[in-house]
N, C-alpha and C positions, 0 to 999 in steps of 0.2 A: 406463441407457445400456449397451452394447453393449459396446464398446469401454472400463467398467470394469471390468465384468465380478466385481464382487467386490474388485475389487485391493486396494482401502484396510481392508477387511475386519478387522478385528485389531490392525491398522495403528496407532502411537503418534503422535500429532501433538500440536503444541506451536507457538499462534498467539498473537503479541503482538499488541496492540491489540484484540484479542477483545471488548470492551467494548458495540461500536460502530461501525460502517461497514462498510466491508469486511471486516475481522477477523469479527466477530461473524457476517457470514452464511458466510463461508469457518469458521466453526467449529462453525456449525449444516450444511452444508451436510456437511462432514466425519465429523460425529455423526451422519447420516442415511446415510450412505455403509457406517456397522459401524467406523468408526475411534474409536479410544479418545482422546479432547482434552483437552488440556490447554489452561486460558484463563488468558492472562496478561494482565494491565492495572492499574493503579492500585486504579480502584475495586470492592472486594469488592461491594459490594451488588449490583452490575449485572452481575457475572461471575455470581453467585447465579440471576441471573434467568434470561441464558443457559443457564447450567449445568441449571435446571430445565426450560425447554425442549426441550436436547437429551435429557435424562435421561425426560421423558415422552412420546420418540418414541421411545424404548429401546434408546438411546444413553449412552454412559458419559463423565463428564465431570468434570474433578478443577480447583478454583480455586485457581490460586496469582498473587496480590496482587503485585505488582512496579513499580516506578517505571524505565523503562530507561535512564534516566540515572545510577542510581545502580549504578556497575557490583558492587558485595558484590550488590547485590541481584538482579542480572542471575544473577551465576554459582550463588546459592544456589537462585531459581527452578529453575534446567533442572536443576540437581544434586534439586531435590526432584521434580521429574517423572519422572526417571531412576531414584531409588528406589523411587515410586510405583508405577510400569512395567515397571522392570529394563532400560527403553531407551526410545532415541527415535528415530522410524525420521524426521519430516518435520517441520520447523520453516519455520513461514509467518512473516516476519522482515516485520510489516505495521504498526507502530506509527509515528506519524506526525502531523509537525505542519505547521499551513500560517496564519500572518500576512501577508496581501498588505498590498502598500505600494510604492508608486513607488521607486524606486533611491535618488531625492534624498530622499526621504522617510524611507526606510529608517532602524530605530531598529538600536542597536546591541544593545540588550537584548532586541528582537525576531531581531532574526539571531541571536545566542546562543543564543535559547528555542529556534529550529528546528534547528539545528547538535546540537545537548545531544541532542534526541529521533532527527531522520535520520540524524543519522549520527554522531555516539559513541553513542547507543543500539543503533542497526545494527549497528554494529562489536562493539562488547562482545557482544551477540545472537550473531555470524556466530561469535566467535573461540570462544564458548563451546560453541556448538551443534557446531562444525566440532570442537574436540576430545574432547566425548564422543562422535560417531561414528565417530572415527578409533581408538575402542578396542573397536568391535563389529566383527562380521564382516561385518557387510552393512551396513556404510558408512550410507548415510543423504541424503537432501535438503535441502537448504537452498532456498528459495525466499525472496526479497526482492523488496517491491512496494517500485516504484519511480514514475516518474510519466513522462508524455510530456513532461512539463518538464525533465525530466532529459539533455534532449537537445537543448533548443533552449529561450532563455532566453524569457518575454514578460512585457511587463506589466503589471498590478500584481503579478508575482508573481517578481521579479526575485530575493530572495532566497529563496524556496523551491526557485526554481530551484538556485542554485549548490549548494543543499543535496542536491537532487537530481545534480546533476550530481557530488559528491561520490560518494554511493553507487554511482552506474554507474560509475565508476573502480574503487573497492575491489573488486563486484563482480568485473569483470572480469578483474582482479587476479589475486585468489580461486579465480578458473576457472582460469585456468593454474598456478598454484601447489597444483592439486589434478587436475591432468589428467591424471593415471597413481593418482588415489583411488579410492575405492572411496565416497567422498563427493561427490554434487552438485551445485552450484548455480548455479540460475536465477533469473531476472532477469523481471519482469514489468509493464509500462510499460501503467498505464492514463489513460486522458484524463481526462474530469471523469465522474464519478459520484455520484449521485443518494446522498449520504451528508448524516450531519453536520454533517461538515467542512467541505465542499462549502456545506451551508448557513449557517454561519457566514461561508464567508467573502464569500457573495453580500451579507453586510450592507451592505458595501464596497459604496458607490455605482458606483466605477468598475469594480469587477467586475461588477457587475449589470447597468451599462450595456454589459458586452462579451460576458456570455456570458448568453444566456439558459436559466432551468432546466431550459425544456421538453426542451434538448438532452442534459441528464446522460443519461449512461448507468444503466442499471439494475448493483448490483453483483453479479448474478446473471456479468453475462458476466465478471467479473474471476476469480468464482470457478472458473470453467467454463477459463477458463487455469491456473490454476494446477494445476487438477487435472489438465489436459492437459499443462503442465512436466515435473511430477510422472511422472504414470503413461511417457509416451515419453522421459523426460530429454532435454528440449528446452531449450535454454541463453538463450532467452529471445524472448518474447511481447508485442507491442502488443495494446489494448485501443483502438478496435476494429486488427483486424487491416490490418497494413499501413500504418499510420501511424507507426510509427519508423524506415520504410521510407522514407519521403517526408522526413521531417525531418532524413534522412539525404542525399538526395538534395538537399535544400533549403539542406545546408552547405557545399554545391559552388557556389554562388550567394551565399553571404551578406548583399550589398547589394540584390540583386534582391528576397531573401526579407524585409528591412527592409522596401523600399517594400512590397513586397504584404502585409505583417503589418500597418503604419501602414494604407494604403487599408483592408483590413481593417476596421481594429479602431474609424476612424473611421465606416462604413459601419454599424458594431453599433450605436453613439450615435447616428448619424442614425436607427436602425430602433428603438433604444430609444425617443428622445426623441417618435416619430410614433406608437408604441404607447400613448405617456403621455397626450399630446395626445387622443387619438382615445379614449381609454377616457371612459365616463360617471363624471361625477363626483355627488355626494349634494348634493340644494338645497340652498340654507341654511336656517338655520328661527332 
């Protein structure tokens, strides 16, 4: 593309959740680009596998293991990336959990488990990444994938929202608290994507019956924002475009936005349940 031009070229990057979804192709995508990656995630073996990818497209790619809840473990990663490199010019803050569950349904131990990963992991992530590039000379990017729920609650995903809707505050924050930096960071708000995650959590009858798969997004276009954050320091991006734009607009209505989320979302089960219906089912035998 045109318009990179090389930029990432040399370039130090440092992606949580690398593992797996988004992370993993935002770190293969990165390693193709001439950028030096760092893969951070829980599980070494599958960082391994990445890392051999990137590395056989001759790309350079360093695993460091981390759990982002455990913040000793948070700060000794990026401090071991920072040695490895001697800097970090771009940290993709992409790690991320998601249990759908009705409000009333809502376990306390599941809002915990999401809480722990979005956002104390985010944080520990942001405060660490933000003070080793506050001691280089050319500052540095932070980039945090966030979600379209992070802006407007639905359900069954009522509590991954609020976790979202956490990080878009700190974010924001963040940005004005470094708006005379030399450090910084953006915000990138994708819908549903054609991930893992994504398919787990379609197990969930009532997710299944509201969003159909065929609509995920590919994670190609997520990556294709950040890289665009990134290169123009754009302070932040929906996925697709122009939809945090409307959810925006849709908070200026609030009740109107209820009824038409309910019609909605009832309309998805009628479309599911006629799908069901109408599909061929296996004789008996």
């Amino acid at each position: 593309m045109a318009w990179l031009d090389g930029f990432f070229a040399g370039k130090v990057v440092a992606v949580t959740g690398a593992s797996s979804g988004i992370g993993r192709e935002t770190a293969q995508a990165f390693g193709a680009a001439g950028a030096r990656v760092a893969l951070l995630a829980r599980r070494r073996e599958v960082l391994d596998d990445v890392a051999t990818t990137i590395r056989e497209r001759g790309g350079d790619a360093l695993v460091v293991p981390v759990d982002v809840t455990d913040r000793a473990e948070v700060r000794a990663a990026l401090h071991e990336v920072q040695r490895h490199y001697g800097r970090i010019d771009i940290v993709v803050n992409n790690a991320g959990v998601l249990i759908p569950a009705t409000v009333l349904d809502l376990e306390a131990g599941d809002l915990h488990a999401m809480l722990a990963v979005n956002v104390f992991g985010a944080l520990a992530v942001m405060q660490d990444a933000v003070a080793i590039m506050q001691t280089q000379p050319d500052g540095g990017v932070v980039v945090n994938v966030d979600s379209l729920a992070g802006r407007r609650g639905v359900s069954p995903l009522g509590g991954y929202a609020a976790t979202k809707f956490a990080l878009v505050g700190l974010t924001e924050a963040l940005r004005t608290e470094l708006h005379d930096s030399r450090v910084h960071v953006a915000l990138i708000m994708p819908g549903v994507v054609d991930t893992p995650m994504a398919e787990q959590a379609t197990q969930s009858e009532v997710v299944r019956s509201l969003w159909p798969a065929m609509f995920d997004m590919s994670p190609a276009w997520v990556v294709w924002a950040i890289f665009a954050a990134v290169r123009f320091r754009l302070v932040e991006l929906a996925v697709p475009p122009g939809a945090a734009t409307l959810e925006k607009l849709a908070a200026l209505t609030p009740g109107l936005t209820d009824s038409v989320l309910h019609w909605g979302m009832s309309f998805s089960r009628w479309l599911s349940g006629s799908r069901e219906s109408d599909s061929p089912t296996e004789p008996r035998r």
